[in-house]
RODO-2510 file (C-alpha; in nm, 4 decimals, decimal comma):
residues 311
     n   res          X          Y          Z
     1     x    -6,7054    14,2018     5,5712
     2     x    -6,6709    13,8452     5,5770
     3     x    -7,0213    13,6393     5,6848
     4     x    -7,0245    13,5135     5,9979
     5     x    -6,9170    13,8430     6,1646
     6     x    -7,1001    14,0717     6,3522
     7     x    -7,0295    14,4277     6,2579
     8     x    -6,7701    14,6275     6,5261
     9     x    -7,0080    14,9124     6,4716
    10     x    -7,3126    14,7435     6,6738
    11     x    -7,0597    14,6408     6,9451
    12     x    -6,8689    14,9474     7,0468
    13     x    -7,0822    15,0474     7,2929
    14     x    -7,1366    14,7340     7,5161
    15     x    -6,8574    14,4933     7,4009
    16     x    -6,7849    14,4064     7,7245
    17     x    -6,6818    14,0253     7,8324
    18     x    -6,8999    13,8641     8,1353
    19     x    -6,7007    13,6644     8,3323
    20     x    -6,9015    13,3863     8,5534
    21     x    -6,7009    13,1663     8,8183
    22     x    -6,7871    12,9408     9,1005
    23     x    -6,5532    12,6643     9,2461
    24     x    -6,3088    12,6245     9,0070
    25     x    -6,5194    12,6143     8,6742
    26     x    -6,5138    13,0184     8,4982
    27     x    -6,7492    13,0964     8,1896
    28     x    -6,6877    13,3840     7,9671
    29     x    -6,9802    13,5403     7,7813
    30     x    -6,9684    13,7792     7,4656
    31     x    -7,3062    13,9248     7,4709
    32     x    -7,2611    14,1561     7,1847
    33     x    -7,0778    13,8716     6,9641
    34     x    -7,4309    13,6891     6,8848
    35     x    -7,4751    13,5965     7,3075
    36     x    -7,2239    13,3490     7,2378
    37     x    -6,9916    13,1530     7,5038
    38     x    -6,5739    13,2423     7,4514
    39     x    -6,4602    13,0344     7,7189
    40     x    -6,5801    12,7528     7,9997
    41     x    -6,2813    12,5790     8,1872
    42     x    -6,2138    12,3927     8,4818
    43     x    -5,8801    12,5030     8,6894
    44     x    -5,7987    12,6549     8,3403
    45     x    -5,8649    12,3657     8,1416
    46     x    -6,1159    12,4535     7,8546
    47     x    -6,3835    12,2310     7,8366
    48     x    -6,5382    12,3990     7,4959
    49     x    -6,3056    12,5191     7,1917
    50     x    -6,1383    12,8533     7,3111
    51     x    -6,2001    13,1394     7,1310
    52     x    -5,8793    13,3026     6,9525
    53     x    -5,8395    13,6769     7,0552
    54     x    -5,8626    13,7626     6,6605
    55     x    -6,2300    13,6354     6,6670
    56     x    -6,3022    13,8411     6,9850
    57     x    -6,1722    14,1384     6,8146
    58     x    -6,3548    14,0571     6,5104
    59     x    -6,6670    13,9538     6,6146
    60     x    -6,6207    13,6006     6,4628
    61     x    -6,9228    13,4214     6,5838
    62     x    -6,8576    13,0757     6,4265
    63     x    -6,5360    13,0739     6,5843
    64     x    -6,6413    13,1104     6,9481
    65     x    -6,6757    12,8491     7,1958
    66     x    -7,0585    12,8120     7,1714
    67     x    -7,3624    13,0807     7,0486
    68     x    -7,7620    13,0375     7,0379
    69     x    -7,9459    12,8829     6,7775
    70     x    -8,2563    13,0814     6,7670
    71     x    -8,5761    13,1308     6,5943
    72     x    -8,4359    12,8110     6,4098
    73     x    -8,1971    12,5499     6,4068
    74     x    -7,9554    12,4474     6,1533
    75     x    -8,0766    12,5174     5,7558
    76     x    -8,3650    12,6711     5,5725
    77     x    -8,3381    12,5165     5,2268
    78     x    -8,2149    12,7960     4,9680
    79     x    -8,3392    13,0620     5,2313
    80     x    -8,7010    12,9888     5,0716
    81     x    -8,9883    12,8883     5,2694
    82     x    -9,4190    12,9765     5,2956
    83     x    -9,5374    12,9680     5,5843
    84     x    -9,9678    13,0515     5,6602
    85     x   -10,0136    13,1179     5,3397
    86     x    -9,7153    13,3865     5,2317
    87     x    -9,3995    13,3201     5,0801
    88     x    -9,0589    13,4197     5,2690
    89     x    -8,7199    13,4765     5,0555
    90     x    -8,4489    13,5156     5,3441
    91     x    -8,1189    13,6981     5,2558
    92     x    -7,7576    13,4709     5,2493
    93     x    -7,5971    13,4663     5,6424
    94     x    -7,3677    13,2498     5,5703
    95     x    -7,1245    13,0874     5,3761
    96     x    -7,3458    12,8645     5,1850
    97     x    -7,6442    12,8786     4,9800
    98     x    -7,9256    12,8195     5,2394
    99     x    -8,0145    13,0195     5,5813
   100     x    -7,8107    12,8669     5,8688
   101     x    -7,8873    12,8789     6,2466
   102     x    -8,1527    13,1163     6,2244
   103     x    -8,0080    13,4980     6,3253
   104     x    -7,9933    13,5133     6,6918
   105     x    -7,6056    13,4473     6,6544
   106     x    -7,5889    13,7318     6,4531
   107     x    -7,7308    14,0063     6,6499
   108     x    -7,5835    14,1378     6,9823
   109     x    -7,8055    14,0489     7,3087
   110     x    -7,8216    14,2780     7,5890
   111     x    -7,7436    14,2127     7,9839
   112     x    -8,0765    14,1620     8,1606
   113     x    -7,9312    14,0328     8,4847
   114     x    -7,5541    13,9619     8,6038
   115     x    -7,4362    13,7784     8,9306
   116     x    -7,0775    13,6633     9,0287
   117     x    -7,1993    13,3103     8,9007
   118     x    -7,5444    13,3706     8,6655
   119     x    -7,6064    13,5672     8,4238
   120     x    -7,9843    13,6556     8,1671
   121     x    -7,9035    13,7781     7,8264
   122     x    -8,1604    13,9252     7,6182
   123     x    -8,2497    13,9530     7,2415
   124     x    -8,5280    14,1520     7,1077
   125     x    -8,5491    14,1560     6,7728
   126     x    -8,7844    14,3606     6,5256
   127     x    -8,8031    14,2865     6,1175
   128     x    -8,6954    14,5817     5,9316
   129     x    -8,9579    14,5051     5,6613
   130     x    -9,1855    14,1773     5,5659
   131     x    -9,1923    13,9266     5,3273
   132     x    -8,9366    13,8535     5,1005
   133     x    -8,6103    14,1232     5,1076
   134     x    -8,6153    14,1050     5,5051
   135     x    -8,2560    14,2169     5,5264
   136     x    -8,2076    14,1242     5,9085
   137     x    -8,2619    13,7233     5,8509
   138     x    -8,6185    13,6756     6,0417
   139     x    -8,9276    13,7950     5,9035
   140     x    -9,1116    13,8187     6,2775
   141     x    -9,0712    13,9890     6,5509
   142     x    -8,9492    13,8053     6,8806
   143     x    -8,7790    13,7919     7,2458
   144     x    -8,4977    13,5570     7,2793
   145     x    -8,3402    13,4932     7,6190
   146     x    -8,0315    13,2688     7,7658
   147     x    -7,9885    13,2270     8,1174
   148     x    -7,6624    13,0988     8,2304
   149     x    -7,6373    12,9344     8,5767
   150     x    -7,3013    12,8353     8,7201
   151     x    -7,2439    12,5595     8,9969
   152     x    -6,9190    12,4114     9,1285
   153     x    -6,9635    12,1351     8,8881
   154     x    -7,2293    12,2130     8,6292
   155     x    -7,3655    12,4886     8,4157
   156     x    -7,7213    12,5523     8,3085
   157     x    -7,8365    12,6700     7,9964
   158     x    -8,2303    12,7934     7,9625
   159     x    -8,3130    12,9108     7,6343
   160     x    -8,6825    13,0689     7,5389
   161     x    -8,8012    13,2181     7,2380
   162     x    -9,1537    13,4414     7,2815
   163     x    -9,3419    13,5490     6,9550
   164     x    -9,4093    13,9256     6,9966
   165     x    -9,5160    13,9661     6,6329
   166     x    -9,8669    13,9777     6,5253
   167     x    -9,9237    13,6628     6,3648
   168     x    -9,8023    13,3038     6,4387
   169     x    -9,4514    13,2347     6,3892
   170     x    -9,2612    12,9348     6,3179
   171     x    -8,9771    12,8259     6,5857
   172     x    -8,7177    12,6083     6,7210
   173     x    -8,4426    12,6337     6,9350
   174     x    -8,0955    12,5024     7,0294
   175     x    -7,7490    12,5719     7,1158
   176     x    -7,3885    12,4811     6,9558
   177     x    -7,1323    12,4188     7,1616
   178     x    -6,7872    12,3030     6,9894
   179     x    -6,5672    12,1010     7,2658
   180     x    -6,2018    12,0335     7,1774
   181     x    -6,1702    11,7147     7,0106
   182     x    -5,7950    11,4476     7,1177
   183     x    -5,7745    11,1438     6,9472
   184     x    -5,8632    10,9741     7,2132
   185     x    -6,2113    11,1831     7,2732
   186     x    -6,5777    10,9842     7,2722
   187     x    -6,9126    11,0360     7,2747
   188     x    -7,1959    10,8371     7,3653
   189     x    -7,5302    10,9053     7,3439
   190     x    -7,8533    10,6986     7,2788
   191     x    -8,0981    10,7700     6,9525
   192     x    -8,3431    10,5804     6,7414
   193     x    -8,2502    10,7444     6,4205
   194     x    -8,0498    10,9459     6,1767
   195     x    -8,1220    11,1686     5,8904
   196     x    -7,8898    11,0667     5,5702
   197     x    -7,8047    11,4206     5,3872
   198     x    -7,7302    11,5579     5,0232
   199     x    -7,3680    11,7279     4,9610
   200     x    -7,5622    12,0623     5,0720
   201     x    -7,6598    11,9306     5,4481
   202     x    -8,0308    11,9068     5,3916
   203     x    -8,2087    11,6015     5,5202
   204     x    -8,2565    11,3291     5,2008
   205     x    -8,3909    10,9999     5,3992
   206     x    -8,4833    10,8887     5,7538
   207     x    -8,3153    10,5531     5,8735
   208     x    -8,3204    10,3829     6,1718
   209     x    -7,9821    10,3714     6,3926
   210     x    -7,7955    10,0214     6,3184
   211     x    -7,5053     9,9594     6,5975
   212     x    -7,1985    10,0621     6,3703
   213     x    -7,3848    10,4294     6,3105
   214     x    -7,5041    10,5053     6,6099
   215     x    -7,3263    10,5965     6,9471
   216     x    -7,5070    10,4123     7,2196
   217     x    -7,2088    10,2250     7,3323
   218     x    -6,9551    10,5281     7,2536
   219     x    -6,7539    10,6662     6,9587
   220     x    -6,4571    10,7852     6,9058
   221     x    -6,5140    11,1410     6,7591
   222     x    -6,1570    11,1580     6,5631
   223     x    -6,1377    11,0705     6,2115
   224     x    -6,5379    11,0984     6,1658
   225     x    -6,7168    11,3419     5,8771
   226     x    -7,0425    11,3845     6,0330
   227     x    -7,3094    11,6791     5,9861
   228     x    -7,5754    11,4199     6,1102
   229     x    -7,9074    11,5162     6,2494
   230     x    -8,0154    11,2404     6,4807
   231     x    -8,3520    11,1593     6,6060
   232     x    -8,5169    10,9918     6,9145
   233     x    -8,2140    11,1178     7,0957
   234     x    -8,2736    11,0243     7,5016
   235     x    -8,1694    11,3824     7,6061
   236     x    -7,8295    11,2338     7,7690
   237     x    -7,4982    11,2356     7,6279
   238     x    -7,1294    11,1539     7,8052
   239     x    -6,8607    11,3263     7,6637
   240     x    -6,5269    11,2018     7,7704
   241     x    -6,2641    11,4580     7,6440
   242     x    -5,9779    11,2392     7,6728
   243     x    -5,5982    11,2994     7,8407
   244     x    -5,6189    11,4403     8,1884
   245     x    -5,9625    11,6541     8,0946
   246     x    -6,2347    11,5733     8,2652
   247     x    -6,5633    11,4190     8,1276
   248     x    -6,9076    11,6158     8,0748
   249     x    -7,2236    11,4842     8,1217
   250     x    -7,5016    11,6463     7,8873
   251     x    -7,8885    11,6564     7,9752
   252     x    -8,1789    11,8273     7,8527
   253     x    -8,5488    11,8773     7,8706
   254     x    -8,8129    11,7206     7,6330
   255     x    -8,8344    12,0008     7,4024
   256     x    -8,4252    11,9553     7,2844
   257     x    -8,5599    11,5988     7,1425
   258     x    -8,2770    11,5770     6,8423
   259     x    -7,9195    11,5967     6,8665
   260     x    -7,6722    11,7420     6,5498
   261     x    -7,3380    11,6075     6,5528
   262     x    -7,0900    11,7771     6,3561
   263     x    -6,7420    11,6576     6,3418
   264     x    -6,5520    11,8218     5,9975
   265     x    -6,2139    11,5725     5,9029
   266     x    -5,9089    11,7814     6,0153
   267     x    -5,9899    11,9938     6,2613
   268     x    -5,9649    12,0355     6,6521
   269     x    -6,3199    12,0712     6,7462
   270     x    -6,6130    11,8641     6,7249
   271     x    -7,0213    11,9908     6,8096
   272     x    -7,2861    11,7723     6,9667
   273     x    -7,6001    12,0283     6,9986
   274     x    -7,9387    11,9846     7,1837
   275     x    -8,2115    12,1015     6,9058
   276     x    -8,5971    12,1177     6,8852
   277     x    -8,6553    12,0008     6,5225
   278     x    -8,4759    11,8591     6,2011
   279     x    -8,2738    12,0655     5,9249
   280     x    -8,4698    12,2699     5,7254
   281     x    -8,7995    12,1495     5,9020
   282     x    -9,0192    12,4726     5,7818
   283     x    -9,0205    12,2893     5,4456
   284     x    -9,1382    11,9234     5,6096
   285     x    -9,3801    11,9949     5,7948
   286     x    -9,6544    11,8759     5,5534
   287     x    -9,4009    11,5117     5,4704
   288     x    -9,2858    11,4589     5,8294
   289     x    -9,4607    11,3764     6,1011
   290     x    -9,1744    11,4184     6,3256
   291     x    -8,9905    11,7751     6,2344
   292     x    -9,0128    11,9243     6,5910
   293     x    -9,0848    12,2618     6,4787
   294     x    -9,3386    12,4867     6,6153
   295     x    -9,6214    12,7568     6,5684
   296     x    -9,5576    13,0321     6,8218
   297     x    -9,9629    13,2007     6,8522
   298     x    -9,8729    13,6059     6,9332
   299     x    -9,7263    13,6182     7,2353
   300     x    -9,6327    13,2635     7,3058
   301     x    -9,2949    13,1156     7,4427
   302     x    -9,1042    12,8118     7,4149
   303     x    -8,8064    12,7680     7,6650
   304     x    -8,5483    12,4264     7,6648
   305     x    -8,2966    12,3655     7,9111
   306     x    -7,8856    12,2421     7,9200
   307     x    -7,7297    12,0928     8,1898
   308     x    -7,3534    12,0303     8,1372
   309     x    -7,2094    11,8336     8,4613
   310     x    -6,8712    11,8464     8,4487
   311     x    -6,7172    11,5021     8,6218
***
């Protein structure tokens, strides 16, 4: 089976869509494809990438409209990391060589709560072993939840993650939305600075933002090559899809301090995605002050929150 899918077999018995609407804006939910998003549109006008039917049917996380990113955001270098004194060896989830998006996207979430427009899905995951050989991608036991609100013209997104292991546990959080991308599509959004990479994605150098880099005054998103963590972000971002599609307004709380924007040459879609910390920032912590990752004491919580104003 390719990576990237979630196996049919953990999905047969609740593989059911959830189907949010209020006004004239509709949300689809996959809950047993990773908790990810398959559709949000406006008088059926998508307003993230739609999800082909093949990926429904295959369980194609990467090719939804938008999934968690949870214990972790973006890449753990080579999978490797030590972390209060043991060593961790995580096994390959996706196409490259280093751990990507930690594994919340790869598990199905359960249905805690369902209303005509809100919805609370549910992760609880448990290690099938420790230390190095962990073959489910996280090492630590923890509760992951999304809570989807739905107003006439906006959608909330709360995201928590609560340590229910026995030791402290390392954490982030974040979500990846893809939105169509025209040729006439922009984003703005303010920062202080960016993190330059290596061909592999992992952070190399910290620079400040100079005007032709950085998208205070708007970009066009077209014809960019960006996997670009960026840091300092003000929470706020405008995105103005372009043609008759309307714009979206992006806000979140203080813990969502960096911003990822990842806009691959030739395709139709481009991310902008609220995180807590840097790429691979379980390997910085002791070189940079600023990572954003956290130590989750047993039973702790973090929680961030999305608001996505459609204009």
């Amino acid at each position: 089976m390719p990576i990237g899918r979630i196996p049919m077999a953990h999905t047969r018995n609740g593989d059911a869509l959830v189907t949010l609407s209020t006004g004239n804006l509709v949300l689809v939910l996959a809950p047993h494809i990773g908790g990810s998003v398959v559709g949000f549109r406006q008088a059926g006008a998508d307003l993230l990438r739609p999800t082909p039917q093949d990926a429904l049917e295959s369980g194609f996380v990467r090719r939804t409209s938008a999934f968690p990113l949870v214990p972790y955001c973006n890449r753990i270098a080579y999978r490797r990391f030590a972390f209060n004194g043991e060593s961790y060896q995580l096994t390959r989830n996706g196409e490259e060589e280093h751990a990507l998006h930690g594994n919340g996207w790869q598990l199905p979430w359960s249905i805690a709560d369902v209303s005509a427009s809100s919805c609370t899905l549910i992760l609880e995951h448990r290690p099938f072993g420790r230390g190095s050989g962990d073959r489910d991608g996280w090492p630590f036991a923890f509760r992951a939840k999304q809570s989807f609100a739905l107003a006439p013209q906006s959608l909330r997104l709360t995201l928590s993650v609560e340590n229910q292991d026995l030791r402290p546990m390392p954490a982030g959080l974040g979500w990846h939305p893809f939105f169509p991308l025209r040729d006439d599509t922009i984003l703005a959004f303010g920062a202080q600075g960016m993190w330059l990479n290596d061909a592999g994605h992992l952070p190399t150098e910290h620079v400040s933002l100079t005007r032709n880099r950085g998208f205070g005054e708007g970009r066009r998103i077209a014809g960019t090559d960006l996997n670009t963590c960026f840091t300092g972000w003000d929470r706020r971002g405008i995105i103005q899809l372009g043609g008759q599609l309307p714009n979206l307004r992006i806000a979140a709380d203080c813990l969502l301090s960096m911003a990822i924007v990842y806009s691959p040459l030739g395709q139709s879609f481009f991310a902008f995605e609220p995180v807590s910390h840097m790429p691979d920032a379980i390997n910085r912590t002791h070189s940079v002050a600023d990572h954003g990752l956290r130590t989750l004491a047993p039973g702790e919580t973090i929680a961030g929150d999305i608001l996505v104003t459609v204009d």
